[in-house]
VOBA-1610 file (N, C-alpha, C; in pm, whole numbers, padded with zeros to 5 digits, always signed):
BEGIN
Unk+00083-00120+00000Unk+00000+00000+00000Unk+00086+00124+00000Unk+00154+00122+00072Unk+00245+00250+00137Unk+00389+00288-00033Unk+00406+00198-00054Unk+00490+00217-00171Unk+00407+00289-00362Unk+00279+00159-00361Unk+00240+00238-00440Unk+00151+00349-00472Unk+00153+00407-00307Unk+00116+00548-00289Unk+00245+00629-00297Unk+00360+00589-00240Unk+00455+00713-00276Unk+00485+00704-00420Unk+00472+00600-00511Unk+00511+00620-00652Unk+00362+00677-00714Unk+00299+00737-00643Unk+00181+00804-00713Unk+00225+00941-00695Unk+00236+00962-00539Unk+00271+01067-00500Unk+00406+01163-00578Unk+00489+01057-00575Unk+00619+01140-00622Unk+00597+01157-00792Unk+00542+01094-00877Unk+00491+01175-00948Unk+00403+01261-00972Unk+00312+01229-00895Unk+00180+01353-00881Unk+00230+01489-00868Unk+00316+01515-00712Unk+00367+01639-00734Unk+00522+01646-00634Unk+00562+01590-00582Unk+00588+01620-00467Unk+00731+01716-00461Unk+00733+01768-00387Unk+00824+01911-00335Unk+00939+01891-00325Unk+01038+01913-00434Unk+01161+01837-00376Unk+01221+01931-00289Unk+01337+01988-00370Unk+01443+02088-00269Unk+01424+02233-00257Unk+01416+02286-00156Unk+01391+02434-00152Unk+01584+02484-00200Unk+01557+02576-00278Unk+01654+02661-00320Unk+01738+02718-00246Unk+01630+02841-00201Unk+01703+02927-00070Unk+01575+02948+00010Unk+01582+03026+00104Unk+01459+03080+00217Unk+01501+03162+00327Unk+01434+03225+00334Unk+01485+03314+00450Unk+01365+03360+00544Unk+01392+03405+00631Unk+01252+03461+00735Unk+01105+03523+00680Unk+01163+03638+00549Unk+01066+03658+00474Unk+00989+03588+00348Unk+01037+03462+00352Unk+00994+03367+00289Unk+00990+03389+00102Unk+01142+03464+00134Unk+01188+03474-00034Unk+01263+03340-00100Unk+01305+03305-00211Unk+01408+03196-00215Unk+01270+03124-00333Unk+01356+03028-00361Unk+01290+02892-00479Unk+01247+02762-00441Unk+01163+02715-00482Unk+01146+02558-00439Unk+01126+02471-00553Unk+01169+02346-00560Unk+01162+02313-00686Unk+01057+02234-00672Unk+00954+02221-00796Unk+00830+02126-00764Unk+00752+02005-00896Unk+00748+01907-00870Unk+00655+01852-00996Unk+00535+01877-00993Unk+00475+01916-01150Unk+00352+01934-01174Unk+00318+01872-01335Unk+00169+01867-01336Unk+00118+01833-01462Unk+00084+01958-01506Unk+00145+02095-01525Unk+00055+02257-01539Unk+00024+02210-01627Unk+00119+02187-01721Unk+00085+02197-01880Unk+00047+02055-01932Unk+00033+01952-01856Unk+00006+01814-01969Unk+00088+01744-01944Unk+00223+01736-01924Unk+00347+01678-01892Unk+00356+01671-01779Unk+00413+01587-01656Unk+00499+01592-01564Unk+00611+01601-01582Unk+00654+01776-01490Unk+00762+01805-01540Unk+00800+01897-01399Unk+00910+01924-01437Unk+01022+02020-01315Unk+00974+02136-01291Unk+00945+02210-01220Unk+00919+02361-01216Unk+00967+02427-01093Unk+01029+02566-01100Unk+01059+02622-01015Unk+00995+02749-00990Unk+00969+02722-00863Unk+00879+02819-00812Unk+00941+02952-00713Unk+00900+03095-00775Unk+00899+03180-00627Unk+00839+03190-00555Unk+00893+03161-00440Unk+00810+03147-00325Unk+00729+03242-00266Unk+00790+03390-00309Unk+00764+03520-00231Unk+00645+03556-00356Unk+00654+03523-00485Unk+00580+03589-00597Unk+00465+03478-00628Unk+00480+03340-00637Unk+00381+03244-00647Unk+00397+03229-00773Unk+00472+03263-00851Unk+00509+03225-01023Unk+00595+03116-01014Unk+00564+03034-01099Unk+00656+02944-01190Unk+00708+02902-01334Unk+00838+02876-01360Unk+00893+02857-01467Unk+00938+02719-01457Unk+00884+02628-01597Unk+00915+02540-01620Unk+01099+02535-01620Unk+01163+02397-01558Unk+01261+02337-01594Unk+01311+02262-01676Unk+01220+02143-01672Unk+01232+02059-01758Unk+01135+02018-01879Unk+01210+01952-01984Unk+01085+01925-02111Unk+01099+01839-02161Unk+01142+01692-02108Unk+01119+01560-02113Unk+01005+01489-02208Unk+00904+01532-02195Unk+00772+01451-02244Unk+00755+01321-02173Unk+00799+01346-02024Unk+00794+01202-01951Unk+00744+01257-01829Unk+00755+01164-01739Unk+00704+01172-01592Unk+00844+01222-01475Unk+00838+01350-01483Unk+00957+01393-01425Unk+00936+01391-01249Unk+00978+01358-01127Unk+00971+01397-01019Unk+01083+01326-00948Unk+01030+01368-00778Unk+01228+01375-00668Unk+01350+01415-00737Unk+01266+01560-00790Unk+01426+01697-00802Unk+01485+01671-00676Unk+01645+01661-00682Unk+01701+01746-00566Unk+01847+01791-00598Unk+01848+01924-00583Unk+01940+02000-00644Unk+02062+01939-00580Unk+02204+01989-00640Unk+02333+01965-00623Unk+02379+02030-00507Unk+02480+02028-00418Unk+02539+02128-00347Unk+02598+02225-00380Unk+02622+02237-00526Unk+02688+02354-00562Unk+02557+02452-00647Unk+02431+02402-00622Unk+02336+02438-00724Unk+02311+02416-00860Unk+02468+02375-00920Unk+02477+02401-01050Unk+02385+02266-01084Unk+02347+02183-01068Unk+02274+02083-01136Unk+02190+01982-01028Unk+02056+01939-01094Unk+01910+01868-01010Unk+01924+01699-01072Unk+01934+01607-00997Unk+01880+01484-01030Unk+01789+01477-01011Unk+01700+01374-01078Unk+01567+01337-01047Unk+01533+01229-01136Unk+01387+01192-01113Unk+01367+01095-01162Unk+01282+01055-01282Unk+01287+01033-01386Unk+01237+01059-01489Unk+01150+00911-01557Unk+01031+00906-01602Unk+00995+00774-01661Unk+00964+00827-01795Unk+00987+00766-01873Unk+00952+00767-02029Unk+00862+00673-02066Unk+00780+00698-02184Unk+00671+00577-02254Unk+00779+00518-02341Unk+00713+00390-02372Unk+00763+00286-02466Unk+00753+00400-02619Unk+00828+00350-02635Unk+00845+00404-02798Unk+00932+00532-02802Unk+00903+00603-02708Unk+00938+00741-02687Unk+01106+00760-02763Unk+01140+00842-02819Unk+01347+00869-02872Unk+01347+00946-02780Unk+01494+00924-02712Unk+01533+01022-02599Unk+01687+01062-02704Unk+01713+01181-02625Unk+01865+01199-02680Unk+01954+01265-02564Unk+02090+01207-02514Unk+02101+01234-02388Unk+02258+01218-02411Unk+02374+01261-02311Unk+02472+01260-02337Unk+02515+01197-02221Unk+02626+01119-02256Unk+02644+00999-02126Unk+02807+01034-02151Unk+02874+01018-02064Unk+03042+00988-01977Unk+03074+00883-02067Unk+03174+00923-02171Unk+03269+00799-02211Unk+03342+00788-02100Unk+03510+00682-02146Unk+03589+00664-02063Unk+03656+00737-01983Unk+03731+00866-02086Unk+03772+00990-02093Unk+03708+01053-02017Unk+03592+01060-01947Unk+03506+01179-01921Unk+03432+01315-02012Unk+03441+01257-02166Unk+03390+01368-02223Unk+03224+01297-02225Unk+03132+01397-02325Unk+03021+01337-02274Unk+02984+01334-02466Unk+02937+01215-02471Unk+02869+01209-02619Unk+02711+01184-02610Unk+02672+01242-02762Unk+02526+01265-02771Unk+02482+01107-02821Unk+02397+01056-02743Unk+02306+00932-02833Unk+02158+00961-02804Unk+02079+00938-02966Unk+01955+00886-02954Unk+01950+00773-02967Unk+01820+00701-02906Unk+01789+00629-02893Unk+01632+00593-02860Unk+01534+00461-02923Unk+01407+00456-02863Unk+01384+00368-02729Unk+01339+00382-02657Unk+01354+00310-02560Unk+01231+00265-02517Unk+01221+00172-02401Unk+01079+00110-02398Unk+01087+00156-02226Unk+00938+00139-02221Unk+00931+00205-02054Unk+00979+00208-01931Unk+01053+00272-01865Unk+01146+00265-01802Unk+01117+00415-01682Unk+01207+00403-01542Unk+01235+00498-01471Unk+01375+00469-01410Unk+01418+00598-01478Unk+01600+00598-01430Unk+01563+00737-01390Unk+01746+00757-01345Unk+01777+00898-01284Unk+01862+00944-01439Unk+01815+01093-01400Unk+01855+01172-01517Unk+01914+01301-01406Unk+02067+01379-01474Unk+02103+01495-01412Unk+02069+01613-01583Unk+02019+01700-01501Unk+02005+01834-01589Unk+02062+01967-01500Unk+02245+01973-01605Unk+02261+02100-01574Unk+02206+02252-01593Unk+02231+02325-01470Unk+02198+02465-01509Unk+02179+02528-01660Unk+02306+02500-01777Unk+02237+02499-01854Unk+02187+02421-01974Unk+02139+02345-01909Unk+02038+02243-02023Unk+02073+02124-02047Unk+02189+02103-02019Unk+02274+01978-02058Unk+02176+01851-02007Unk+02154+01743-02086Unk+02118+01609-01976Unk+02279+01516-02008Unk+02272+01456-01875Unk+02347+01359-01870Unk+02254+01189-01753Unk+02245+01117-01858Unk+02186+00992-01800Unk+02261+00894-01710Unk+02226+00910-01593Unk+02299+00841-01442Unk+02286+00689-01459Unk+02161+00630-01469Unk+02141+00513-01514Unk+02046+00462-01589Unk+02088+00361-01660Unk+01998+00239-01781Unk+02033+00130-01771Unk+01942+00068-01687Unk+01858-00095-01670Unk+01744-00096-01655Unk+01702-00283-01605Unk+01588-00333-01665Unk+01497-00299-01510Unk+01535-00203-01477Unk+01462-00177-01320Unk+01451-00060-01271Unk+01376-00012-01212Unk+01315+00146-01176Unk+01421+00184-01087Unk+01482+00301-01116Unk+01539+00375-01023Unk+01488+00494-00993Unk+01521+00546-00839Unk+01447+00650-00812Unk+01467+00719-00646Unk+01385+00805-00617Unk+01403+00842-00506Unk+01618+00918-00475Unk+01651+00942-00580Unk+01789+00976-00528Unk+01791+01057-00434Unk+01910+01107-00405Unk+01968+01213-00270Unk+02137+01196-00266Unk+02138+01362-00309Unk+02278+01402-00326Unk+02362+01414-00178Unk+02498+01354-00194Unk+02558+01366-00047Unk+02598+01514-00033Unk+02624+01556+00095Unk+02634+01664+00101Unk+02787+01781+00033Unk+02897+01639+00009Unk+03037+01709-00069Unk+02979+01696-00206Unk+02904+01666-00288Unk+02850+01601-00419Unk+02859+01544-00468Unk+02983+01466-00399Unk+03036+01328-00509Unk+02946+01241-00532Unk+02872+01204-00441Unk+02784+01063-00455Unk+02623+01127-00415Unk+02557+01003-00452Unk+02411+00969-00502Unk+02370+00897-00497Unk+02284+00843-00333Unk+02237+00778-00315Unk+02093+00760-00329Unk+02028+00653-00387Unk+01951+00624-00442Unk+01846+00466-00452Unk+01710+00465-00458Unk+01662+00345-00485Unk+01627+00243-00573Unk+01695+00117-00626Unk+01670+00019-00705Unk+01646-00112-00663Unk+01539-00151-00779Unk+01502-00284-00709Unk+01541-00383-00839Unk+01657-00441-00816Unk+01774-00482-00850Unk+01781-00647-00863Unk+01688-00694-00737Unk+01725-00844-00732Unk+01571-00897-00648Unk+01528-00809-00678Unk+01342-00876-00632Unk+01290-00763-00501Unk+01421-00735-00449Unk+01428-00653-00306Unk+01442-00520-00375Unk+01334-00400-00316Unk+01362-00262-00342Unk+01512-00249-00191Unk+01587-00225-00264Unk+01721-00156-00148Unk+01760-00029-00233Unk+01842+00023-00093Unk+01932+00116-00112Unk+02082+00140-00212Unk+02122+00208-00260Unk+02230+00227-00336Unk+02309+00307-00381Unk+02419+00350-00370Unk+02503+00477-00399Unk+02607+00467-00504Unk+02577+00564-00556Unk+02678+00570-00665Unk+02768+00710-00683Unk+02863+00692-00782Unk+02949+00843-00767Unk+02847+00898-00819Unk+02893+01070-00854Unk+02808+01160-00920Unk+02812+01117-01054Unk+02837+01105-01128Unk+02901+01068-01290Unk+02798+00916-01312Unk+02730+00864-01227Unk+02673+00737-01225Unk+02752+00592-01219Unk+02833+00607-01219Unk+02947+00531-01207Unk+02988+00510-01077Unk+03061+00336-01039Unk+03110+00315-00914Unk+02970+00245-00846Unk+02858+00164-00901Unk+02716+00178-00786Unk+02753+00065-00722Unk+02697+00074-00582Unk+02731-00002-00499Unk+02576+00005-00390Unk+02548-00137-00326Unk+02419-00177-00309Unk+02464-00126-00126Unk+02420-00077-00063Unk+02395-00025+00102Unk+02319-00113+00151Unk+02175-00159+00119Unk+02108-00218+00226Unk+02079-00298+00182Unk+02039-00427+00259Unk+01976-00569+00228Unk+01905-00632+00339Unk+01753-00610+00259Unk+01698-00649+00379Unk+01577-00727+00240Unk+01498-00802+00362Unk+01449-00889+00220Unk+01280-00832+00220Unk+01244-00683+00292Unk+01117-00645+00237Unk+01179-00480+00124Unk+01151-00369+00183Unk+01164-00257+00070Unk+01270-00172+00170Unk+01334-00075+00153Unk+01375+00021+00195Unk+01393+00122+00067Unk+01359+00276+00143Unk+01316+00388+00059Unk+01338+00540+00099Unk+01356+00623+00016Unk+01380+00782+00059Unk+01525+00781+00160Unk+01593+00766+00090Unk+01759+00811+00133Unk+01809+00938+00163Unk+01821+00959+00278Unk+01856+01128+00316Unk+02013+01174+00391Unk+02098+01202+00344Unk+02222+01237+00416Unk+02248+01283+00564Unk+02285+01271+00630Unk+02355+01377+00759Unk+02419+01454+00676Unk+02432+01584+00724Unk+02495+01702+00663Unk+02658+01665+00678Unk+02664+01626+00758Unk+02816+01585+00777Unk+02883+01437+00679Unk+02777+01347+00602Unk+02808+01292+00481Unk+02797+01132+00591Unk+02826+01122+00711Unk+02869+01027+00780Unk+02734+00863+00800Unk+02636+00947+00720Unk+02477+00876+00805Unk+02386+00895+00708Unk+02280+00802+00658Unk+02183+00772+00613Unk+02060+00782+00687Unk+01932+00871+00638Unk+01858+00783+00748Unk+01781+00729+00612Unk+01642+00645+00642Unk+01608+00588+00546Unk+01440+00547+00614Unk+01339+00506+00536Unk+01237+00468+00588Unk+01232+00287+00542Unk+01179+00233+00610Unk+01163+00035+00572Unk+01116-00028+00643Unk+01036-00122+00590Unk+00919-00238+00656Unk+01034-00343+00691Unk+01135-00387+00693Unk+01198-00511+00737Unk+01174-00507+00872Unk+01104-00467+00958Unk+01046-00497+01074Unk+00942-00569+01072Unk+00847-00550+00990Unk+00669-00582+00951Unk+00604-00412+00960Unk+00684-00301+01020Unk+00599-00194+01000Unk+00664-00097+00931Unk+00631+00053+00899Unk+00740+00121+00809Unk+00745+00226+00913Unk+00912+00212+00933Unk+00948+00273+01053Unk+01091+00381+00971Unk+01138+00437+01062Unk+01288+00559+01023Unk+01335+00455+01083Unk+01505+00416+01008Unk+01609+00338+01024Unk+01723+00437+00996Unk+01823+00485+01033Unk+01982+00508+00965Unk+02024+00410+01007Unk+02192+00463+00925Unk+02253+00371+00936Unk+02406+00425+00838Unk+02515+00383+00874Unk+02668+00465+00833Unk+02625+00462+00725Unk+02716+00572+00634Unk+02724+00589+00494Unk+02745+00475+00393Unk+02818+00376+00492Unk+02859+00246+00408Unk+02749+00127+00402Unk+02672+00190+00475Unk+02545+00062+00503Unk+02570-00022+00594Unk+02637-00009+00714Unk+02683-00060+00828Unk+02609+00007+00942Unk+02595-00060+01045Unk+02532+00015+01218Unk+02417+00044+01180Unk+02270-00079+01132Unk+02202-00003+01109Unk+02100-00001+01214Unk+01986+00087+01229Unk+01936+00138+01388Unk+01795+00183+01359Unk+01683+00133+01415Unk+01581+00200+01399Unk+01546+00293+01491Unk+01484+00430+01404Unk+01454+00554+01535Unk+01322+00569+01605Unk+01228+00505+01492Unk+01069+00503+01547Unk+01031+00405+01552Unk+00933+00400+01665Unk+00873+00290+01665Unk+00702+00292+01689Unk+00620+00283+01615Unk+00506+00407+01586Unk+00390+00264+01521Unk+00273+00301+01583Unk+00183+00174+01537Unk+00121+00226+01347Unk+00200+00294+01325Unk+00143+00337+01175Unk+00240+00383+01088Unk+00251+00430+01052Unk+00327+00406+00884Unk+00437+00569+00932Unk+00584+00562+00896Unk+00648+00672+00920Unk+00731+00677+00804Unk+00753+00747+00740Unk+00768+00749+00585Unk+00877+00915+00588Unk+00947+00915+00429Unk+01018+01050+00391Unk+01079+01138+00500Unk+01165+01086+00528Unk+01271+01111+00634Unk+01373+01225+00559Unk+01376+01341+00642Unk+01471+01432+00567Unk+01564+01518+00700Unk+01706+01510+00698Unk+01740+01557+00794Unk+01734+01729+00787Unk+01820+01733+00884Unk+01795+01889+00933Unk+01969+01940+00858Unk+01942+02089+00802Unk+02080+02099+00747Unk+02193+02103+00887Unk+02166+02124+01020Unk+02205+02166+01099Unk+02261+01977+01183Unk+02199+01940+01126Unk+02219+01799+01150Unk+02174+01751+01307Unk+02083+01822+01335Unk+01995+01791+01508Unk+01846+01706+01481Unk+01813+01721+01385Unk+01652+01700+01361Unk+01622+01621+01236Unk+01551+01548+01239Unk+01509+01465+01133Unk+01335+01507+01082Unk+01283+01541+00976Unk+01169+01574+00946Unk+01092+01440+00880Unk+01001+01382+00900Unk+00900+01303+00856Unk+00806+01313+00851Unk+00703+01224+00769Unk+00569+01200+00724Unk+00528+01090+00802Unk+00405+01147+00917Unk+00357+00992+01009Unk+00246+00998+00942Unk+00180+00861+00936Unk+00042+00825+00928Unk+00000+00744+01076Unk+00005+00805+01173Unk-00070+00763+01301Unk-00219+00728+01322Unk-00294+00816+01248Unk-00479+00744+01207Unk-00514+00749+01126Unk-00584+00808+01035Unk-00669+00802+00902Unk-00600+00929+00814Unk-00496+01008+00831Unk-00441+01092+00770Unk-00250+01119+00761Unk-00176+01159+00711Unk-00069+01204+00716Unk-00076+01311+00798Unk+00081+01287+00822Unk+00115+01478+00920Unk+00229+01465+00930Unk+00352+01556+00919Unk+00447+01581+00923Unk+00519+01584+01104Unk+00618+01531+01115Unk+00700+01545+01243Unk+00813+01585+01207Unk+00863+01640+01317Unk+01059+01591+01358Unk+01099+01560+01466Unk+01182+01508+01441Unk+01273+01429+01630Unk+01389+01448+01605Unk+01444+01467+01709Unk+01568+01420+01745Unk+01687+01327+01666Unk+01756+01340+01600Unk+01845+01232+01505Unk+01854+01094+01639Unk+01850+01077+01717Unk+01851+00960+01784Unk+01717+00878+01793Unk+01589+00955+01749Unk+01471+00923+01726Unk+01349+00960+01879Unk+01421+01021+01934Unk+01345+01102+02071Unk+01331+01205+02046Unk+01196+01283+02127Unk+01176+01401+02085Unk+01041+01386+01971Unk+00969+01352+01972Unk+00919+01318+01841Unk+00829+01459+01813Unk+00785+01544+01719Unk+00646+01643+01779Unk+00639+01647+01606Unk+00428+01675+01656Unk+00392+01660+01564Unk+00372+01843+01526Unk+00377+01887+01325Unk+00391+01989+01320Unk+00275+02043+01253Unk+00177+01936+01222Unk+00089+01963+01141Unk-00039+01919+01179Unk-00173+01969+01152Unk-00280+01928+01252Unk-00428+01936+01138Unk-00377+02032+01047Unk-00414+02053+00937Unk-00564+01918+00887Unk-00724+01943+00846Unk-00792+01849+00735Unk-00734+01811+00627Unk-00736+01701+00634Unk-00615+01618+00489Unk-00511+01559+00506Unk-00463+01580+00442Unk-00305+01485+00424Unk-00167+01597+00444Unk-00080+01590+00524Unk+00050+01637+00490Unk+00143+01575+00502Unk+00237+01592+00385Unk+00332+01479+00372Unk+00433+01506+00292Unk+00569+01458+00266Unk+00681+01503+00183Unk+00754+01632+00253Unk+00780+01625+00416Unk+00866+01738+00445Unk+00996+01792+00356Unk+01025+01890+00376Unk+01186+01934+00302Unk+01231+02100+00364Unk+01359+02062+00434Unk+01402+02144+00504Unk+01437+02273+00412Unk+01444+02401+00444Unk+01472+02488+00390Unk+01624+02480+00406Unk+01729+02534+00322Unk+01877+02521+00339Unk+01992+02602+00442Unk+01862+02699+00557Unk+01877+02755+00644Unk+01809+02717+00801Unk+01754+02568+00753Unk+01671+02519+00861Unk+01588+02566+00931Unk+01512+02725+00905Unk+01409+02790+00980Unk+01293+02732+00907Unk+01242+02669+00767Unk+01134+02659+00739Unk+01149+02502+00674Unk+01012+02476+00691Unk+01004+02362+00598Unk+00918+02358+00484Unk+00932+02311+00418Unk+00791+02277+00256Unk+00723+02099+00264Unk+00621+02114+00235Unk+00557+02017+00218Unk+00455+02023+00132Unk+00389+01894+00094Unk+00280+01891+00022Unk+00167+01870+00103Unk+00041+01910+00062Unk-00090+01921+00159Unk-00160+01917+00080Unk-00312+01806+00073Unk-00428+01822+00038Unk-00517+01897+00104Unk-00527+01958+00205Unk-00605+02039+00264Unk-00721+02125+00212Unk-00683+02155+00091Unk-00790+02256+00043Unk-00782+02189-00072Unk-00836+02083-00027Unk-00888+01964-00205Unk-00794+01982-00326Unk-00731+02044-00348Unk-00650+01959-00380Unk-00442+01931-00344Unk-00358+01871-00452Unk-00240+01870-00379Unk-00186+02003-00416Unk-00121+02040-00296Unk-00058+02215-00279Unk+00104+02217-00213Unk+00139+02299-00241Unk+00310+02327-00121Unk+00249+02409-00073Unk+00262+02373+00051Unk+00296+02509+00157Unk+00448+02497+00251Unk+00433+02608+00283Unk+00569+02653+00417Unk+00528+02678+00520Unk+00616+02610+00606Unk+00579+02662+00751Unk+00724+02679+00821Unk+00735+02750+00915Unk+00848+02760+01040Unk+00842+02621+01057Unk+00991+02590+01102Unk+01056+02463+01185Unk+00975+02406+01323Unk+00874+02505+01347Unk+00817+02441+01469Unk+00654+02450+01474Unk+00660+02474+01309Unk+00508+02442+01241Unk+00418+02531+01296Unk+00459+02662+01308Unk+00380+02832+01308Unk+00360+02857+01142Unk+00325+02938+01145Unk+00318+03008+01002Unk+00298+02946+00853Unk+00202+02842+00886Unk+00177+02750+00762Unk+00098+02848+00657Unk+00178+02838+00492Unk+00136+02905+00443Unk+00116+02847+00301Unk+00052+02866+00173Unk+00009+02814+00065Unk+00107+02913-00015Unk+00193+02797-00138Unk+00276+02848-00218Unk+00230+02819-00375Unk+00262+02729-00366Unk+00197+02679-00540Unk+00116+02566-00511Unk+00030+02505-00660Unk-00063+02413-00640Unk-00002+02300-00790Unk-00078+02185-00778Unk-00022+02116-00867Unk-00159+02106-00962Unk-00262+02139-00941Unk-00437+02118-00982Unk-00461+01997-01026Unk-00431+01859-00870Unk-00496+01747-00933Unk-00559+01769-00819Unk-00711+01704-00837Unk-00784+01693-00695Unk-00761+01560-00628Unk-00776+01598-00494Unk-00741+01521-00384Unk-00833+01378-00384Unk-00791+01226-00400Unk-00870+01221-00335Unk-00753+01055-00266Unk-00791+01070-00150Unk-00696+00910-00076Unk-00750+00800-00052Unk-00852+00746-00080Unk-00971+00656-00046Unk-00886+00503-00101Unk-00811+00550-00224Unk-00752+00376-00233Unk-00631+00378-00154Unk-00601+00438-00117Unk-00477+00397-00027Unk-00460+00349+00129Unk-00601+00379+00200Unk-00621+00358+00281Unk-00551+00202+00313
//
């Protein structure tokens, strides 16, 4: 249930990385939407409520999350069968050559630089997705389901070097750094429930933080590296928390009719973004770190409704 609601979700709309932000709630957020017909990239001002398309795929674009240097967004891209892509991939050398090609339906990670460039991270016979850039940029950790098991996986930036982190024999999902590069946290049922787990960068010491009779999902740390932000489903709705990186502390930030879900720290840690059905349909809003000042930013205009996911 819980999985093929977030692969609805994360294409539907969901909020990846806020840009910048500040007290007056200026700065960018990057967001998927269907505006125009496509699921595609868009970046939004936060202070003005305008958006400009990013990307123009003709595919199912979503989980932007920008680089540490800004200069470039991975994310996750699905294409239709038949579809010609044309994309430039890393020879040996490191230069990058152009191939088209038709391809049949698929979800890999795609990087699109600042300006325009694509370069394709990966192509196999299995969905990749959910990435998350480490915090020096070298690596990119990310989800594939590789050998029957959805696990964890990191690779350099360049897509190259991948190497498998977790093994557990139900799903693990949404890979989020410690700012300090040292720690994973991650969400996964290899308990029987879907709980927050980290665990070292190498996929070693791994530790569960919650322990919650309902579903705890999209784990995103704090840039400050004290706080972890999540999505609980405790009764018949979503709501956003944070705790403690040791998993104490838990408080809830959202109280909101509907669903809130998909936290994402601002890159100054005073605000967060999320997605909310609240006002029928799915929306970003912002709120302060201690869930004051919830406010409506952009909308994606699909209407709400959660009844199969229950």
């Amino acid at each position: 249930m819980v999985i093929h609601m977030k692969a609805i979700l994360l294409s539907a709309l969901l909020l990846l990385n806020a840009c910048a932000s500040n007290e007056a709630l200026s700065g960018q957020i990057t967001i998927a939407s269907n505006l125009e017909g496509d699921w595609e990239l868009y970046v939004v001002d936060v202070e003005k409520g305008t958006a400009s398309r990013f990307t123009e795929n003709r595919a199912y674009d979503s989980g932007a999350v920008w680089s540490p240097d800004g200069q470039s967004v991975v994310y996750t891209t699905e294409f239709l069968a038949g579809e010609i892509r044309e994309v430039r991939r890393p020879t040996e050398d490191g230069a990058l050559i152009a191939i088209v090609e038709e391809i049949t339906s698929d979800r890999e990670l795609l990087i699109t630089t600042a300006d325009g460039s694509r370069v394709w991270l990966t192509d196999n016979a299995t969905p990749d997705q959910d990435p998350a850039w480490s915090p020096d940029g070298d690596q990119i950790a990310f989800v594939c389901e590789t050998t029957g098991d959805i696990e964890i996986h990191v690779m350099d930036a360049d897509g190259s070097n991948v190497r498998q982190l977790t093994e557990s024999p139900n799903e693990d999902w949404h890979p989020s750094w410690s700012p300090d590069g040292e720690e994973i946290v991650f969400a996964s049922v290899r308990t029987g429930d879907w709980e927050i787990h980290v665990m070292d960068a190498d996929g070693s010491n791994v530790r569960q933080l919650t322990s919650s009779e309902g579903v705890d999902w999209t784990p995103e740390w704090s840039p400050d590296g004290s706080q972890i932000a999540f999505a609980g489903k405790p009764g018949d709705s979503w709501e956003v928390f944070v705790m403690d990186v040791d998993g104490s502390s838990v408080r809830q930030l959202t109280t909101a009719t509907g669903n809130n879900f998909e936290p994402t720290w601002s890159p100054d840690g005073r605000h967060l973004a999320f997605a909310t059905d609240r006002l029928g349909q799915l929306e970003v809003f912002v709120m302060r770190a201690d869930g004051t000042e919830q406010k409506r930013i952009a909308w994606s205009g699909i209407p709400s409704d959660w009844t199969d996911f229950d």
